[in-house]
N, C-alpha and C positions, 0 to 999 in steps of 0.2 A: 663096241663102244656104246650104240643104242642099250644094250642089257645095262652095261651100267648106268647109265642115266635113268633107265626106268627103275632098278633099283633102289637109287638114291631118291627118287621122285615119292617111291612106292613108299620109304622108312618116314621121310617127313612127315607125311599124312601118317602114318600110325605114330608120330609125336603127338602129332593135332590133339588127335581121337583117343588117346591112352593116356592117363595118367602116370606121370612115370615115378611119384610118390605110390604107387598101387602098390599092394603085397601079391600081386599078380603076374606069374611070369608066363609069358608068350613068345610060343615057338611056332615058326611058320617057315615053309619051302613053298619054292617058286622055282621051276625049271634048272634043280639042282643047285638050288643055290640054297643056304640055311637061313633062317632070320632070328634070331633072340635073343629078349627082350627081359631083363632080370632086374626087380628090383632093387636084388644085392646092393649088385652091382652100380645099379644108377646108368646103364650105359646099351648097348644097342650094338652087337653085334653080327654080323653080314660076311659069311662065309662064300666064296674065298676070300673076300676084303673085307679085312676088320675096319667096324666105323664107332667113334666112340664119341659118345655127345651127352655134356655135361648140362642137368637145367640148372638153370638162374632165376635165383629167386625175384619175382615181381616187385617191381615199383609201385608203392599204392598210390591210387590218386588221391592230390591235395582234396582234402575236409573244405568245404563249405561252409561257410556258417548259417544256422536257420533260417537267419534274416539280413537282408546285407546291411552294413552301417548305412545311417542317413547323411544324404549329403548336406555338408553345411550351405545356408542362401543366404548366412549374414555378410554384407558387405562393408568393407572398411576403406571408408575416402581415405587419402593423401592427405584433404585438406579438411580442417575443423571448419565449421561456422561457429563465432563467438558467442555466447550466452549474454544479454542485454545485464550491464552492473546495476546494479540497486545498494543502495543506502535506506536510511529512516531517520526523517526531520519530524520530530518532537517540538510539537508549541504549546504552550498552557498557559492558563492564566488566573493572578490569585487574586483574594477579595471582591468586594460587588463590583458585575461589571453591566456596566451601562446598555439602554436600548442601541443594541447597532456596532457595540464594544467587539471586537473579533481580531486574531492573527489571519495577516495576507501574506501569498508567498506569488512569486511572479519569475518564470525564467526568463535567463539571460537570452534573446536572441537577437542576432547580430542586425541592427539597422529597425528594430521597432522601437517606436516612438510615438507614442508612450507607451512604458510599460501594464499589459494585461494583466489586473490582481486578481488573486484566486483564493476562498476563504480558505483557511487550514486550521480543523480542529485535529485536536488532538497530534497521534503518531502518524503518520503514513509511509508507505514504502514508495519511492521515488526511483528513476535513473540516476545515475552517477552526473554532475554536470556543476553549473552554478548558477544559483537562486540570490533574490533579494530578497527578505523580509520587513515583515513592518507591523504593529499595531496601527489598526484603520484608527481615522481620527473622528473624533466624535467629541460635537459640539457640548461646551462647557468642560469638558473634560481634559487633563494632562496626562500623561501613558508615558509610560516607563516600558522599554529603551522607546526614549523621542525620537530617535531617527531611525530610517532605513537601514539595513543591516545587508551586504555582501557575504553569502557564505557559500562554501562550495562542499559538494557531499561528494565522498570514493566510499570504492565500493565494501562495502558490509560495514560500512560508517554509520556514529548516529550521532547527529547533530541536536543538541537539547538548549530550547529556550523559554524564559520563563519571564512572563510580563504583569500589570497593573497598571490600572485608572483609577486617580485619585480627579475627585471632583472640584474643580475650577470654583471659588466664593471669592464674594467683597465683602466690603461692608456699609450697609444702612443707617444712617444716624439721624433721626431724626427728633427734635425737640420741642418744645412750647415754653413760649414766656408769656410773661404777665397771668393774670389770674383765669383757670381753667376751670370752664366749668363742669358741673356736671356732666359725664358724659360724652364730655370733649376729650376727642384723642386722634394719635395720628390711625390710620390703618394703610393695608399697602392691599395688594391682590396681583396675583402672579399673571403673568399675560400666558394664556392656554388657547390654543386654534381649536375655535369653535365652542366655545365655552362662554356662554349668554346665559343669564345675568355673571359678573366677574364673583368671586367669591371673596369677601372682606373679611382680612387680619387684622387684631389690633397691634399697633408696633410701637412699644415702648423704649425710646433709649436707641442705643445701638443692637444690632443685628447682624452675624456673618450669617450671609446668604451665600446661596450655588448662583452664580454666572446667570445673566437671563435677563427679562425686561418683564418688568414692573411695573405698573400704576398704582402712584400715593395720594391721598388726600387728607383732609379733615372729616371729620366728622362731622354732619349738621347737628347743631343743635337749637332748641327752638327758642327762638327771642336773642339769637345772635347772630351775627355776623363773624365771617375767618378769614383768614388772610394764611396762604395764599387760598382764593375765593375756589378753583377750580383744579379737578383733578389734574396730577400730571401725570407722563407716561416717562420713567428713566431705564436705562442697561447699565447693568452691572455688571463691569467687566473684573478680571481677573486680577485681585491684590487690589481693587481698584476701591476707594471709601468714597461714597455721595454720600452730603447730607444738605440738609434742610430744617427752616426754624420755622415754625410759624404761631399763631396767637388770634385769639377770640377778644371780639368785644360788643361788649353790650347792645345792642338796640336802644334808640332812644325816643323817645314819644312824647305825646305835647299833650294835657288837659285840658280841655274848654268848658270852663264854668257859667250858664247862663242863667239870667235872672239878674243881673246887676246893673241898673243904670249907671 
Protein backbone atom coordinates (compact mmCIF):
# COMPACT_ATOMS: atom_id res chain seq x y z
CA UNK A 1 0.00 0.00 0.00
CA UNK A 2 2.93 2.39 0.95
CA UNK A 3 4.37 1.59 -2.87
CA UNK A 4 1.41 2.67 -4.13
CA UNK A 5 1.05 5.82 -2.66
CA UNK A 6 4.65 6.74 -3.35
CA UNK A 7 3.84 5.93 -6.81
CA UNK A 8 1.08 8.00 -7.13
CA UNK A 9 2.98 10.80 -5.17
CA UNK A 10 6.02 10.12 -7.47
CA UNK A 11 3.64 10.61 -11.07
CA UNK A 12 2.14 13.97 -9.70
CA UNK A 13 5.41 15.68 -9.34
CA UNK A 14 6.51 14.59 -12.97
CA UNK A 15 2.98 16.31 -13.94
CA UNK A 16 4.31 19.37 -12.14
CA UNK A 17 7.70 19.37 -13.78
CA UNK A 18 6.82 18.04 -17.51
CA UNK A 19 5.04 19.37 -19.94
CA UNK A 20 2.64 17.16 -21.11
CA UNK A 21 1.99 19.22 -24.51
CA UNK A 22 5.91 18.07 -24.89
CA UNK A 23 6.81 15.93 -28.11
CA UNK A 24 8.78 14.24 -25.42
CA UNK A 25 8.19 10.82 -24.35
CA UNK A 26 9.51 9.45 -20.83
CA UNK A 27 10.12 6.20 -19.62
CA UNK A 28 11.09 5.45 -16.19
CA UNK A 29 11.24 2.36 -13.51
CA UNK A 30 11.21 2.31 -10.11
CA UNK A 31 11.40 -0.99 -8.08
CA UNK A 32 9.78 -3.02 -10.98
CA UNK A 33 7.33 -0.90 -11.60
CA UNK A 34 7.15 0.98 -15.33
CA UNK A 35 6.28 4.63 -15.64
CA UNK A 36 5.45 6.32 -19.28
CA UNK A 37 4.84 9.24 -20.25
CA UNK A 38 3.70 9.70 -24.08
CA UNK A 39 2.73 12.64 -25.64
CA UNK A 40 0.51 10.54 -28.08
CA UNK A 41 -1.26 9.77 -25.87
CA UNK A 42 -1.83 12.63 -23.57
CA UNK A 43 -1.88 10.25 -20.52
CA UNK A 44 0.54 8.57 -18.01
CA UNK A 45 0.81 5.16 -17.63
CA UNK A 46 2.02 3.22 -14.34
CA UNK A 47 2.51 -0.57 -14.67
CA UNK A 48 1.01 -2.83 -12.89
CA UNK A 49 -1.85 0.07 -12.43
CA UNK A 50 -2.62 1.91 -15.33
CA UNK A 51 -3.22 5.72 -14.38
CA UNK A 52 -4.63 7.92 -16.92
CA UNK A 53 -4.89 11.64 -16.41
CA UNK A 54 -6.37 14.15 -18.86
CA UNK A 55 -4.88 18.01 -18.83
CA UNK A 56 -7.25 20.91 -18.76
CA UNK A 57 -6.81 23.57 -20.45
CA UNK A 58 -6.08 26.92 -18.11
CA UNK A 59 -8.43 29.55 -17.14
CA UNK A 60 -6.78 32.82 -17.92
CA UNK A 61 -6.68 35.46 -15.66
CA UNK A 62 -9.24 38.41 -16.09
CA UNK A 63 -7.23 41.45 -18.15
CA UNK A 64 -6.81 44.56 -16.21
CA UNK A 65 -7.17 47.45 -17.69
CA UNK A 66 -4.07 50.06 -17.83
CA UNK A 67 -5.57 52.49 -15.71
CA UNK A 68 -8.51 51.86 -13.37
CA UNK A 69 -11.67 54.20 -14.24
CA UNK A 70 -11.82 57.24 -12.16
CA UNK A 71 -14.16 57.43 -9.45
CA UNK A 72 -16.96 59.72 -9.77
CA UNK A 73 -16.86 62.76 -6.44
CA UNK A 74 -19.83 64.54 -8.05
CA UNK A 75 -22.56 64.69 -5.60
CA UNK A 76 -26.18 64.86 -6.17
CA UNK A 77 -28.53 66.37 -3.34
CA UNK A 78 -32.12 65.13 -2.85
CA UNK A 79 -32.85 68.59 -2.44
CA UNK A 80 -32.43 71.84 -4.93
CA UNK A 81 -31.83 75.26 -3.50
CA UNK A 82 -33.79 77.71 -5.62
CA UNK A 83 -32.09 80.18 -8.05
CA UNK A 84 -33.19 83.89 -6.89
CA UNK A 85 -36.23 85.03 -10.07
CA UNK A 86 -35.21 88.26 -11.78
CA UNK A 87 -37.40 90.25 -14.00
CA UNK A 88 -36.27 93.95 -15.92
CA UNK A 89 -38.17 97.17 -15.00
CA UNK A 90 -37.54 99.55 -17.87
CA UNK A 91 -38.23 103.40 -17.21
CA UNK A 92 -37.40 106.37 -19.70
CA UNK A 93 -38.15 109.37 -20.27
CA UNK A 94 -39.11 111.72 -23.24
CA UNK A 95 -38.64 115.48 -24.18
CA UNK A 96 -36.59 118.11 -21.94
CA UNK A 97 -36.48 117.03 -18.65
CA UNK A 98 -36.07 119.22 -15.87
CA UNK A 99 -33.08 119.90 -13.08
CA UNK A 100 -34.02 117.09 -10.46
CA UNK A 101 -36.66 115.37 -13.26
CA UNK A 102 -36.06 111.29 -12.61
CA UNK A 103 -38.06 107.85 -12.47
CA UNK A 104 -38.37 106.39 -8.60
CA UNK A 105 -39.02 102.94 -7.83
CA UNK A 106 -39.42 101.89 -4.02
CA UNK A 107 -40.30 98.11 -2.79
CA UNK A 108 -43.10 96.91 -1.20
CA UNK A 109 -42.27 96.13 2.31
CA UNK A 110 -44.60 95.06 4.83
CA UNK A 111 -45.17 97.81 7.65
CA UNK A 112 -42.65 100.73 6.18
CA UNK A 113 -43.85 103.91 6.45
CA UNK A 114 -42.92 105.70 4.39
CA UNK A 115 -41.96 104.47 1.41
CA UNK A 116 -37.92 104.42 0.60
CA UNK A 117 -37.41 105.89 -3.17
CA UNK A 118 -34.71 104.74 -5.31
CA UNK A 119 -33.57 106.67 -8.61
CA UNK A 120 -34.21 104.15 -11.77
CA UNK A 121 -32.55 105.10 -14.84
CA UNK A 122 -32.91 103.20 -17.56
CA UNK A 123 -33.38 98.99 -17.48
CA UNK A 124 -32.34 97.11 -14.64
CA UNK A 125 -32.60 93.49 -13.57
CA UNK A 126 -34.48 93.13 -10.25
CA UNK A 127 -35.97 90.20 -7.91
CA UNK A 128 -39.37 88.99 -8.75
CA UNK A 129 -41.62 90.85 -6.21
CA UNK A 130 -43.79 94.11 -6.12
CA UNK A 131 -42.61 97.77 -6.70
CA UNK A 132 -44.20 101.26 -6.75
CA UNK A 133 -43.20 103.77 -9.35
CA UNK A 134 -43.50 107.27 -9.86
CA UNK A 135 -41.89 110.36 -11.59
CA UNK A 136 -40.27 112.51 -8.70
CA UNK A 137 -42.08 115.76 -8.53
CA UNK A 138 -40.35 118.84 -9.47
CA UNK A 139 -41.27 122.13 -8.81
CA UNK A 140 -43.10 124.02 -11.70
CA UNK A 141 -43.45 121.14 -13.45
CA UNK A 142 -46.52 118.36 -14.35
CA UNK A 143 -45.22 114.68 -15.20
CA UNK A 144 -47.07 112.28 -17.01
CA UNK A 145 -48.21 109.38 -15.30
CA UNK A 146 -49.23 111.85 -12.28
CA UNK A 147 -49.49 109.13 -9.88
CA UNK A 148 -47.73 106.47 -8.20
CA UNK A 149 -47.89 103.26 -10.08
CA UNK A 150 -48.23 99.49 -8.27
CA UNK A 151 -46.63 97.08 -10.49
CA UNK A 152 -45.41 93.62 -9.85
CA UNK A 153 -42.42 92.04 -11.88
CA UNK A 154 -42.31 87.57 -12.37
CA UNK A 155 -39.75 86.08 -13.30
CA UNK A 156 -37.98 86.77 -16.85
CA UNK A 157 -40.75 89.60 -17.02
CA UNK A 158 -40.18 93.06 -18.36
CA UNK A 159 -41.99 95.65 -17.29
CA UNK A 160 -41.77 99.00 -19.72
CA UNK A 161 -42.62 102.62 -18.66
CA UNK A 162 -42.38 105.69 -20.44
CA UNK A 163 -42.95 109.24 -18.93
CA UNK A 164 -42.75 113.31 -19.44
CA UNK A 165 -42.50 116.80 -17.84
CA UNK A 166 -44.33 119.33 -19.46
CA UNK A 167 -43.56 122.66 -17.78
CA UNK A 168 -46.10 124.28 -15.32
CA UNK A 169 -46.98 128.58 -17.16
CA UNK A 170 -49.48 131.48 -16.38
CA UNK A 171 -49.91 134.27 -17.64
CA UNK A 172 -48.50 138.09 -17.20
CA UNK A 173 -50.57 140.89 -18.30
CA UNK A 174 -49.51 143.79 -17.86
CA UNK A 175 -50.59 147.24 -19.27
CA UNK A 176 -50.41 151.22 -19.25
CA UNK A 177 -52.77 153.92 -19.69
CA UNK A 178 -52.80 157.38 -20.28
CA UNK A 179 -49.97 158.71 -22.18
CA UNK A 180 -46.42 156.87 -22.07
CA UNK A 181 -43.58 158.23 -22.26
CA UNK A 182 -40.57 157.73 -23.55
CA UNK A 183 -39.01 155.02 -22.31
CA UNK A 184 -41.71 154.04 -19.92
CA UNK A 185 -42.50 150.53 -19.83
CA UNK A 186 -43.44 147.67 -17.61
CA UNK A 187 -40.46 145.13 -16.92
CA UNK A 188 -40.50 142.08 -14.82
CA UNK A 189 -37.16 140.14 -13.47
CA UNK A 190 -37.35 136.48 -12.50
CA UNK A 191 -36.68 135.77 -8.68
CA UNK A 192 -33.16 133.66 -8.82
CA UNK A 193 -31.38 132.56 -5.29
CA UNK A 194 -28.56 134.63 -5.16
CA UNK A 195 -28.78 136.62 -8.04
CA UNK A 196 -27.72 140.54 -7.14
CA UNK A 197 -28.45 142.94 -8.91
CA UNK A 198 -32.09 141.29 -10.41
CA UNK A 199 -31.76 141.18 -14.22
CA UNK A 200 -34.71 143.62 -16.06
CA UNK A 201 -37.24 142.45 -18.88
CA UNK A 202 -39.17 144.66 -20.78
CA UNK A 203 -42.79 143.04 -20.81
CA UNK A 204 -45.22 144.23 -23.18
CA UNK A 205 -48.82 143.09 -23.19
CA UNK A 206 -49.39 139.67 -22.04
CA UNK A 207 -46.75 136.90 -21.38
CA UNK A 208 -47.17 132.98 -20.77
CA UNK A 209 -44.55 132.39 -18.32
CA UNK A 210 -43.15 128.99 -16.53
CA UNK A 211 -44.59 128.77 -12.87
CA UNK A 212 -42.28 130.99 -10.30
CA UNK A 213 -42.02 134.36 -8.66
CA UNK A 214 -41.48 137.42 -10.21
CA UNK A 215 -40.75 140.95 -9.50
CA UNK A 216 -42.52 143.83 -11.78
CA UNK A 217 -42.31 147.26 -11.90
CA UNK A 218 -42.26 150.51 -13.91
CA UNK A 219 -39.68 151.94 -15.33
CA UNK A 220 -38.20 155.26 -14.11
CA UNK A 221 -38.32 157.72 -16.15
CA UNK A 222 -36.98 161.18 -15.54
CA UNK A 223 -39.35 164.22 -14.91
CA UNK A 224 -42.08 161.57 -14.03
CA UNK A 225 -43.80 160.06 -11.57
CA UNK A 226 -45.67 156.10 -11.83
CA UNK A 227 -48.07 154.45 -10.24
CA UNK A 228 -47.86 151.84 -9.02
CA UNK A 229 -44.63 153.99 -7.39
CA UNK A 230 -42.70 150.65 -6.18
CA UNK A 231 -41.60 147.36 -7.14
CA UNK A 232 -43.74 144.34 -6.58
CA UNK A 233 -42.86 140.77 -5.87
CA UNK A 234 -45.87 138.12 -7.58
CA UNK A 235 -46.08 133.96 -8.07
CA UNK A 236 -47.31 132.58 -10.77
CA UNK A 237 -48.96 129.64 -10.32
CA UNK A 238 -50.17 127.15 -12.78
CA UNK A 239 -53.13 128.24 -15.45
CA UNK A 240 -52.96 130.94 -13.18
CA UNK A 241 -53.41 134.96 -15.27
CA UNK A 242 -52.13 138.15 -12.84
CA UNK A 243 -52.36 141.30 -14.25
CA UNK A 244 -51.72 144.67 -13.51
CA UNK A 245 -52.37 148.36 -15.14
CA UNK A 246 -50.43 151.13 -14.27
CA UNK A 247 -49.49 154.86 -15.84
CA UNK A 248 -47.08 157.85 -15.76
CA UNK A 249 -47.62 161.33 -15.10
CA UNK A 250 -45.93 164.28 -15.53
CA UNK A 251 -44.02 166.14 -12.78
CA UNK A 252 -45.03 169.48 -12.36
CA UNK A 253 -43.14 172.62 -11.32
CA UNK A 254 -43.64 176.21 -10.50
CA UNK A 255 -41.60 179.50 -12.20
CA UNK A 256 -40.63 182.33 -10.02
CA UNK A 257 -40.25 185.41 -11.92
CA UNK A 258 -38.27 188.23 -10.19
CA UNK A 259 -37.97 191.80 -10.67
CA UNK A 260 -41.48 192.95 -10.61
CA UNK A 261 -42.90 195.27 -8.03
Amino acid sequence: MKNYIFIFSFTLLLCIFFDLNSATSIHASSVGTDFEHTADSQSISVSPYPLTLTPQTPTPFPTLASSPAPISTSFVSAYSVPSTSLGTLSLSLTGTVPTGGRWERSSLVSGSTPLTWTSHVGSSTLPTGTYRIRLRPVTGYTHTPALEEQITLSSAQTVTRTGFYIRQSGTLTLSLTRIVPTGGRWERSSIVSGSTPLTWTSHVGSSTLPTGTYRIRLRPVTGYTHTPALEEQITLSSAQTVTRTGFYIRRKGSIIISGLN
